[in-house]
N, C-alpha and C positions, 0 to 999 in steps of 0.2 A: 482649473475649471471655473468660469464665474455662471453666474444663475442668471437666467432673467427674473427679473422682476415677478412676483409673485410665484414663483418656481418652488415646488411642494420638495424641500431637501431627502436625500436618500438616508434613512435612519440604520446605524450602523450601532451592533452589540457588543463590546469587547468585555471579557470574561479573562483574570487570571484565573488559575488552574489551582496549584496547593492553598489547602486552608479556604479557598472561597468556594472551590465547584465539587473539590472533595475534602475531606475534613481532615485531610494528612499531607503530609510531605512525600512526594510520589519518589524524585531523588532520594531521600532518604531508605523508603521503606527499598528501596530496588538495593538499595547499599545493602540496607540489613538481608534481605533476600538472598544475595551471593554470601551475606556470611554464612546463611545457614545450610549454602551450599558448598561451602569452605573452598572458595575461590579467593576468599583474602582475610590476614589474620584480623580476627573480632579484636582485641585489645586496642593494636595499632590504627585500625579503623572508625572505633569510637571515640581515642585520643585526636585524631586528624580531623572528625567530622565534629567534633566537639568546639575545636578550634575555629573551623571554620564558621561555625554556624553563631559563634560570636561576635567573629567579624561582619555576619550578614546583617545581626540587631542592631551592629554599632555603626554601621551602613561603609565598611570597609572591605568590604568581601573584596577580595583578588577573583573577579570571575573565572580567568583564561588559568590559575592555578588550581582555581576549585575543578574545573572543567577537568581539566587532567587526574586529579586526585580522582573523582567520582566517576571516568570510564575507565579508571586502570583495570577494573575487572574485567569488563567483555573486549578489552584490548589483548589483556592475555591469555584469553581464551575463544579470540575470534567470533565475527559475527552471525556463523553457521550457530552453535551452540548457545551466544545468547541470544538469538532471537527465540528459540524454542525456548531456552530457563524463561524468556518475558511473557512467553505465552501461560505459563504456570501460572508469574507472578502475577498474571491480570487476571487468572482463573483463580486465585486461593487468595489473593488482596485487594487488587483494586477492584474487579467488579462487589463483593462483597460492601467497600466502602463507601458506593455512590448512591448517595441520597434520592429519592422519588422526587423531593424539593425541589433539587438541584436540576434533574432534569426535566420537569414540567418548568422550570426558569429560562432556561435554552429554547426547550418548544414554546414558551410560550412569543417570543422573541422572533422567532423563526416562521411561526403560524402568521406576526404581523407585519412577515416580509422585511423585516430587517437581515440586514447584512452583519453574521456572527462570526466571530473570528475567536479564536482562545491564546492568548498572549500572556506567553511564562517565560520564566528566567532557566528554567528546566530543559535539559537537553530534547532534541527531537528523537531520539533512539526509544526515551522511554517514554514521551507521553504523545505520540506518533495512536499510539493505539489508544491510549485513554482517551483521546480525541473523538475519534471514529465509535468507539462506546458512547460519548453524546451525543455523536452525529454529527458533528463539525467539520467538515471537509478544510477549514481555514485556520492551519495552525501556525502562529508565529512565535518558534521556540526559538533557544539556542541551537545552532545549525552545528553538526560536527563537522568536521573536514574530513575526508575521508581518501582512500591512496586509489590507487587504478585498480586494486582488488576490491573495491569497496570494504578496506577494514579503515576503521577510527585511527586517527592520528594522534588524536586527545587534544585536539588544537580546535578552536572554532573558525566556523569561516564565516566571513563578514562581522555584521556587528553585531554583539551579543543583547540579545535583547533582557537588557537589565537596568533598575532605575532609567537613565536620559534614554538607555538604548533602546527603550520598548518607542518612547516617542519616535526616534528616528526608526526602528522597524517600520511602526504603524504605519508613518507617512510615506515609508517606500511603497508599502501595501497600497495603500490609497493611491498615490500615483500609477500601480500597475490597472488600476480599474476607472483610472481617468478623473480619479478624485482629490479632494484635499480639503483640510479641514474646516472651511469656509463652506463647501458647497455638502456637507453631513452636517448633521445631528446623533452624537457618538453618547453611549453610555458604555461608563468603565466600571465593571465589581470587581473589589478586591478588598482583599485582609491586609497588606502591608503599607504601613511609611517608605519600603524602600519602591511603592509605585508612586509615589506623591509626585513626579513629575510628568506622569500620564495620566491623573488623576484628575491634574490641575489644566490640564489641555483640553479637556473633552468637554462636552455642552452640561450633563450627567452623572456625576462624581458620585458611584455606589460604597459606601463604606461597608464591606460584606463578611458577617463574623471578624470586626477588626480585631487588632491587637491592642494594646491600649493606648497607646499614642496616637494609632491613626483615629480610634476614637473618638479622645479627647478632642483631637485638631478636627474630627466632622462636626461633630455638638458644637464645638466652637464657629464655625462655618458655616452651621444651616443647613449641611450634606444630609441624605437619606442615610439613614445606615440599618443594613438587611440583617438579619438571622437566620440563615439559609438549614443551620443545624442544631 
């Protein structure tokens, strides 16, 4: 899309989701959730996610392996049964955890006719609903692949929106609405270094309850960095 001359650009909001919109790891806590409904052994589980979640720091994460390790629960137990366990989980976890902060930031975003969208590395199974709890109709997660019965395959389909992935999601996104990142004005919050390549693309760059790296590198930058919690 190019603009004419003087053309008022369309202001787009992107929001990661863990640690910046809520104050948790939603993968994670849905992990601990099936342990404690002894759908997979706790030991083995926090050896696995332990592992993994170092690789995430050291920005090595195998996504398409993590992806499978973290649906094997509602794989074996079908997606009749965990769509009810997630309705639990969002009545006894997530809504308890989301900050008024958090969503007077969305509204307020939304009231100024910006375009919000929530862009995580997080599968769509489980933050499909934490979505629609802030009201975001626009969610660009990890997509599961799913069979003709509609059960998980544990496989992603397309491209995982992670580190570089989130830029090419975004700009799919934008291309289905006739856009591209020339004719926006885009703000991105987030807590993580491993978004620093969608960070560094948007007009906007929110450093939001960072980590300490991403931190350092906003102070160093000039970036805004939020305290959402």
């Amino acid at each position: 899309m190019t603009l004419t001359p003087g053309a008022k650009k369309q202001r787009v909001a992107l929001f990661d989701l863990d640690h910046t919109l809520i104050p948790f790891d939603s993968d994670y806590e849905w992990g601990e959730f099936t342990i404690a409904l002894g759908w997979c052994d706790a030991s083995d589980f926090k050896r696995r996610n332990t592992e993994f979640f170092a690789d995430y720091q050291a920005g090595t994460l195998d996504i398409h392996a993590y992806v499978r390790f973290a649906t094997q629960a509602i794989r074996d137990h079908g997606a009749i049964k965990s769509i009810a366990a997630h309705a639990s989980f969002m009545r006894e976890i997530v809504q308890k955890g989301i900050h008024p902060a958090a969503l007077a930031l969305v509204r307020q975003h939304q009231a100024a006719g910006d375009v919000v969208a929530i862009v995580t590395a997080t599968n769509d199974f489980v933050t499909r609903p934490i979505a629609d709890v802030f009201g975001v109709d626009e969610l660009i997660a990890v997509e599961l692949e799913r069979d003709a019965s509609g059960e998980p395959t544990g496989q992603i389909r397309g491209i995982p929106s992670f580190r570089e992935g989130k830029v090419a999601r975004v700009q799919q996104w934008l291309a289905k609405r006739k856009l591209d990142w020339d004719s926006v004005e885009s703000t991105f919050y987030s807590d993580s270094m491993n978004d620093l390549p969608l960070l560094e693309k948007v007009t906007h760059p929110v450093a939001t309850n960072p980590d300490a790296r991403l931190r350092a590198l906003a102070t160093e930058r000039g970036w805004r960095i939020l305290e959402l919690f």
